[in-house]
C-alpha positions as a printed Julia matrix, in Angstrom:
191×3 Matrix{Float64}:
  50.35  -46.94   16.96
  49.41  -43.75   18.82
  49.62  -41.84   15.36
  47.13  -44.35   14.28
  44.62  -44.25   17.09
  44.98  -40.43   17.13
  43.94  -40.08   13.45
  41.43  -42.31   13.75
  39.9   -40.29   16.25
  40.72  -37.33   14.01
  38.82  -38.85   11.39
  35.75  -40.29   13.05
  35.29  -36.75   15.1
  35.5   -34.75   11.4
  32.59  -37.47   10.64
  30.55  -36.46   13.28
  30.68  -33.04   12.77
  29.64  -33.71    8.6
  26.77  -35.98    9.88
  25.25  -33.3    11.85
  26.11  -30.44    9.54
  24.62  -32.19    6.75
  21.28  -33.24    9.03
  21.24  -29.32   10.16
  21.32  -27.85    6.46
  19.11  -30.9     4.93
  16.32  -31.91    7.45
  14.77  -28.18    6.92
  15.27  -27.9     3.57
  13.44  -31.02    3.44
  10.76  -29.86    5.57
  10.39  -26.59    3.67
   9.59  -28.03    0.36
   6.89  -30.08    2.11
   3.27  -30.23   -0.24
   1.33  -26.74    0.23
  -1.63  -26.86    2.09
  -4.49  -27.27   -0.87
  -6.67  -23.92   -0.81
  -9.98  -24.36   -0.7
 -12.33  -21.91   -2.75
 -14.78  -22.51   -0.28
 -12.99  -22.06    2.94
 -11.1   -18.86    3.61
  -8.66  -20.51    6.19
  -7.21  -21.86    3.3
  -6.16  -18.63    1.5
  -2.65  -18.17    1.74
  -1.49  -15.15    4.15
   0.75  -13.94    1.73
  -2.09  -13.53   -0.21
  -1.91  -14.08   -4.17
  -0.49  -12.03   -6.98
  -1.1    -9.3    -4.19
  -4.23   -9.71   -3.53
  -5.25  -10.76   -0.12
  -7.5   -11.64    3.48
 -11.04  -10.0     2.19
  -9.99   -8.98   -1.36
  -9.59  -13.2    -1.84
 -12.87  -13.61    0.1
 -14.83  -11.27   -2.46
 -13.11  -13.21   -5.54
 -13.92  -16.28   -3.5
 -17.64  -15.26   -3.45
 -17.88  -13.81   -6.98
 -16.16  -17.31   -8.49
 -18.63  -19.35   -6.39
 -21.18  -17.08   -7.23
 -20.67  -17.99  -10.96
 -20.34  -21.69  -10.98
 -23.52  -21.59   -9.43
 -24.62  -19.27  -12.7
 -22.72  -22.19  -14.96
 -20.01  -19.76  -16.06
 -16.68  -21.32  -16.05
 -12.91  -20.29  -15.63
 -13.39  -17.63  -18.2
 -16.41  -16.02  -16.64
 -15.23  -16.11  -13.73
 -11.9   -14.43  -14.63
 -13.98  -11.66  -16.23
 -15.76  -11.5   -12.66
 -12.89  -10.96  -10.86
 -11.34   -8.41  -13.4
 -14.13   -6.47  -12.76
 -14.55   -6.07   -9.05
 -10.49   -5.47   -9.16
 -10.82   -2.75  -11.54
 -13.74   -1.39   -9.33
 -13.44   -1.85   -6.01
  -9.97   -3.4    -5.7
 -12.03   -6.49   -4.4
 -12.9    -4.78   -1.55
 -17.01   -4.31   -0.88
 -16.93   -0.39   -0.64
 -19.97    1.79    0.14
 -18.75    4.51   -1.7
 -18.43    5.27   -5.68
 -17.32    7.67   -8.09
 -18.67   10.82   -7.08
 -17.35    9.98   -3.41
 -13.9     9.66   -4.53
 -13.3    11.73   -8.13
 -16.96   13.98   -8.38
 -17.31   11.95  -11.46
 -20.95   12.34  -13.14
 -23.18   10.31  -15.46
 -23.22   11.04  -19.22
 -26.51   13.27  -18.2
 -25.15   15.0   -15.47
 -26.46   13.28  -12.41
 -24.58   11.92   -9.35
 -23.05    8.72   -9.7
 -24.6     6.37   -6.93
 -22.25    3.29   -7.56
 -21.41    0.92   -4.57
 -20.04   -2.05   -3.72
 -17.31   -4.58   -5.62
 -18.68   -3.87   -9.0
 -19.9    -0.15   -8.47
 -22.9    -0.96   -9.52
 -25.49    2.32   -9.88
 -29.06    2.56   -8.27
 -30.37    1.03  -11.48
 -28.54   -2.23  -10.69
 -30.59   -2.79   -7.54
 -31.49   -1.65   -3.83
 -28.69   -0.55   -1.85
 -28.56   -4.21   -0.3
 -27.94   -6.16   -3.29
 -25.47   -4.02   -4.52
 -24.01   -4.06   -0.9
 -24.38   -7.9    -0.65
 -21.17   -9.98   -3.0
 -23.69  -12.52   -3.74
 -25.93  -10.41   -5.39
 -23.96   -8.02   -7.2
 -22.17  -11.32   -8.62
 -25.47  -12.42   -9.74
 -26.49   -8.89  -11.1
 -23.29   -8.83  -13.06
 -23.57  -12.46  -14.72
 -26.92  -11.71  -15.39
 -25.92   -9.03  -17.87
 -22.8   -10.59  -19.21
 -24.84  -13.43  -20.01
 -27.33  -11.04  -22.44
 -23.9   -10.08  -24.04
 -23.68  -11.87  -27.44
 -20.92  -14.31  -27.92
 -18.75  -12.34  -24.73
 -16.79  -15.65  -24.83
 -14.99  -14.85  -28.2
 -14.19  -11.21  -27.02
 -11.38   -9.11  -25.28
 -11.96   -9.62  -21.78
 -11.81   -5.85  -21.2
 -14.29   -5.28  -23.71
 -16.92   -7.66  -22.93
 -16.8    -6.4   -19.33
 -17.06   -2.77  -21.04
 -20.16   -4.23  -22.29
 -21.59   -4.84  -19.14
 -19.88   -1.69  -17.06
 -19.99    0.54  -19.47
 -16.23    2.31  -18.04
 -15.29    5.23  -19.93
 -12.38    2.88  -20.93
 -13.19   -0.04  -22.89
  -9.35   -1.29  -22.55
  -9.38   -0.14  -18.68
 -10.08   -3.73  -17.34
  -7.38   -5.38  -19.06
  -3.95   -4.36  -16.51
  -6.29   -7.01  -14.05
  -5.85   -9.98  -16.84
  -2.9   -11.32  -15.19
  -4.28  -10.91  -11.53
  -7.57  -12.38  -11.88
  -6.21  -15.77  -13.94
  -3.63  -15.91  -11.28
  -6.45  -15.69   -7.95
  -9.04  -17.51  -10.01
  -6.45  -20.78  -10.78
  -5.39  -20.34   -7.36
  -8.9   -20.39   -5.74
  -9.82  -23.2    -8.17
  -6.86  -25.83   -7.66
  -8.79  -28.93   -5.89
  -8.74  -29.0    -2.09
């Protein structure tokens, strides 16, 4: 009778201690595969801290801007994908007051001094120092040209941004394919 009681106790005891195992290894897993907070395009608080397909705090801002910048334009996903390729290639999304000459000494095709700023390094000829400064603005000055480019839809991305740019590399744009779909889905999931 004592052997009984004894490994009944046994028993019920080993219980316990798979009962609270099991709630100590399940309740967070549970927990951690709770539903993402949604991101919101329009509200940075949203953006991830970890940032997305490396690109992060202000970098997601400008892309935020430049994306919002062309719905407002009527360019969809693919525009502004091409958008965002562009101000990575550029600026690495981040709204620089410095260009080309700055960093490499490069020149224009005649010889002058670069003077390209901002997240598309866009050249005095683009606009004042203020628009080419402001993410809004640039964004606008960019879509404005892409939309003069005939049938850019049906072309490599990298090449119908060469269009607009004019890089020295028609082909430069496209390593920031991946990137940009990846932010621009991201920012564009409803919130």
């Amino acid at each position: 009778m004592r052997r009984i009681r004894l490994l009944r106790r046994i028993a019920l005891s080993a219980a316990a201690v798979i009962v609270v195992a099991l709630a100590a290894v399940l309740i967070p897993l549970g927990l951690a595969h709770e539903k993402p907070l949604a991101i919101c395009v329009s509200d940075p608080t949203t953006f991830p801290p970890q940032g997305i397909a490396g690109w992060e705090g202000e970098q997601l801002e400008n892309a935020a801007t430049i994306m919002q910048t062309a719905a407002s334009l009527g360019f969809g996903r693919d525009g502004q994908v091409l958008g965002v390729m562009t101000a990575m290639g550029e600026s690495s999304l981040r709204n620089i007051d410095y260009g080309d000459w700055e960093t490499s000494g490069f020149t224009n095709p005649d010889g002058s001094r670069t003077t390209s700023i901002g997240l598309f390094q866009q050249q005095e000829w683009w606009g004042t120092p203020e628009e080419r400064m402001d993410p809004a603005t640039a964004a606008t000055l960019f879509y404005e040209r892409l939309a003069r480019v005939r049938d850019w839809q049906s072309m490599e991305q990298s090449l119908a941004i060469h269009r607009v740019q004019i890089n020295l590399d028609p082909t430069y744009y496209t390593r920031y394919s991946a990137d940009a779909s990846a932010v621009v889905d991201a920012l564009s999931a409803p919130c």
